[in-house]
Structures are given as C-alpha cells and as structure tokens.
GUVO-28918 format. One record per atom (N, C-alpha, C): x, y, z. Coordinates in pm, whole numbers, plus 32768, in hexadecimal, padded with zeros to 4 digits. Layout:
<atoms>
XYZ;...
</atoms>
This chain:
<atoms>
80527F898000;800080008000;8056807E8000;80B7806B8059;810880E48030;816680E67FC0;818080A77F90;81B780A17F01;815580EB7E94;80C480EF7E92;806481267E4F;807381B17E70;805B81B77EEC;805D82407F17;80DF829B7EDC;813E82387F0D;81B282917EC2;819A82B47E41;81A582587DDF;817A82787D55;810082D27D3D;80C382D07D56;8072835A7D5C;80A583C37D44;80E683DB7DE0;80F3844E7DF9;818D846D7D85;81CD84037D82;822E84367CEF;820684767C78;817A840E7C36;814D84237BC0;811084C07BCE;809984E67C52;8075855E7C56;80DB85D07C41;816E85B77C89;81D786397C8D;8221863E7BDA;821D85C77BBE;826F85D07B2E;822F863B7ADC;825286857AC3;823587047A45;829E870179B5;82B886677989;82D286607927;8289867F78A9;8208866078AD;81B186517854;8152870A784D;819E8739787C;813787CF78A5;815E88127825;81E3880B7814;821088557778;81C4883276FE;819D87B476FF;81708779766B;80CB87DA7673;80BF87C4770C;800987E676E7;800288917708;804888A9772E;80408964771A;804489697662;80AE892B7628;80B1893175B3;801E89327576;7FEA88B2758C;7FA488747544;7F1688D4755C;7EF7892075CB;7EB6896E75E1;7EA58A1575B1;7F548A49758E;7F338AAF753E;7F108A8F74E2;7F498A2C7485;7F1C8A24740C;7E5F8A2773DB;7E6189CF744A;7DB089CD7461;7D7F8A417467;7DAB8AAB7486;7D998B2174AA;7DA28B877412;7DFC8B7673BC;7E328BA7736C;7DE88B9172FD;7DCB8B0E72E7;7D8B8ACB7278;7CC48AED72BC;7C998B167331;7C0F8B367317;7BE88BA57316;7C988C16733E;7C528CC072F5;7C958CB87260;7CB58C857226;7CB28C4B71B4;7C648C497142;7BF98BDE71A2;7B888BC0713E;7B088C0D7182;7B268C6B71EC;7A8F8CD77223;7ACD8D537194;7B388D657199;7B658DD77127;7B698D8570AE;7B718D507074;7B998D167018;7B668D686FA0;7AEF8DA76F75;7AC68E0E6EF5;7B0B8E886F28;7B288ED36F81;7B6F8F1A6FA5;7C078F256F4A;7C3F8EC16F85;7CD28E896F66;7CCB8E656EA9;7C648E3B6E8D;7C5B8E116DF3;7C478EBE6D91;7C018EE66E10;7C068F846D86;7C6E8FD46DC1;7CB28FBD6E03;7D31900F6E3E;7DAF8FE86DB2;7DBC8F226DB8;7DF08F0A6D8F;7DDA8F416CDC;7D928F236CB2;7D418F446C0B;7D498FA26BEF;7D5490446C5D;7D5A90BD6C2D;7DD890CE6C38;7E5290876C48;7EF690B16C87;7F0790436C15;7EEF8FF86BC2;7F108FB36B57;7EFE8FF96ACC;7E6B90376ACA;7E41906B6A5D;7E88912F6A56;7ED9912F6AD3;7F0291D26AB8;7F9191A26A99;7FD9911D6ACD;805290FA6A9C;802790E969F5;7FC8908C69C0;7FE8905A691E;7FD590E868DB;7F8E9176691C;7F7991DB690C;8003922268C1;804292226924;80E19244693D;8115922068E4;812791796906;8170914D6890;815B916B67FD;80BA915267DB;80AD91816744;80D4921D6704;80DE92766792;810893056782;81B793256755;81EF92B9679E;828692D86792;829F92C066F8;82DF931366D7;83029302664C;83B5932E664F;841D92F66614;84A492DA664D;84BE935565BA;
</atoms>
C-alpha cells in the first residue's frame, strides 16, 4: 500500500508532460481565433495580394 501511495504522489509531482500540453493548448487556441476570423483574415489576405499583382503589373523596368 505504500508503494501505491508513493507512486502517486511521484506521478502527481512529475511535470514532464506539462510542456507538450501548454503547447498543445495554444495551438488550440490559435487555430479557433483562426477560424472565429477566418473571412476577416481572407479579405485582409485578397486585398494585400491584389494591391501586390497591382504593383507588380505597374512596374515597368
């Protein structure tokens, strides 16, 4: 019984595994204002593409 107990209380203190899931949690984080913005981000992106091919077709060397 105290062999359990011990292990417990090891497995509870180990904070090996805390790095992977902070990770795994911004990302979660990242990827669902993401997709709440997502038409946002698509005409942000579309109007900063179409003033670059803008540009480009303007430059004349």
């Amino acid at each position: 019984m105290k062999n359990i107990k011990n292990t417990i209380k090891n497995l509870i203190k180990d904070e090996s595994g805390q790095g992977a899931t902070e990770y795994i949690l911004l990302l979660v984080v990242v990827v669902a204002i993401a997709m709440l913005f997502k038409d946002q981000i698509m005409g942000v992106v579309k109007s900063k593409m179409a003033q670059v091919s803008s540009d480009i077709g303007a430059f004349n060397p």
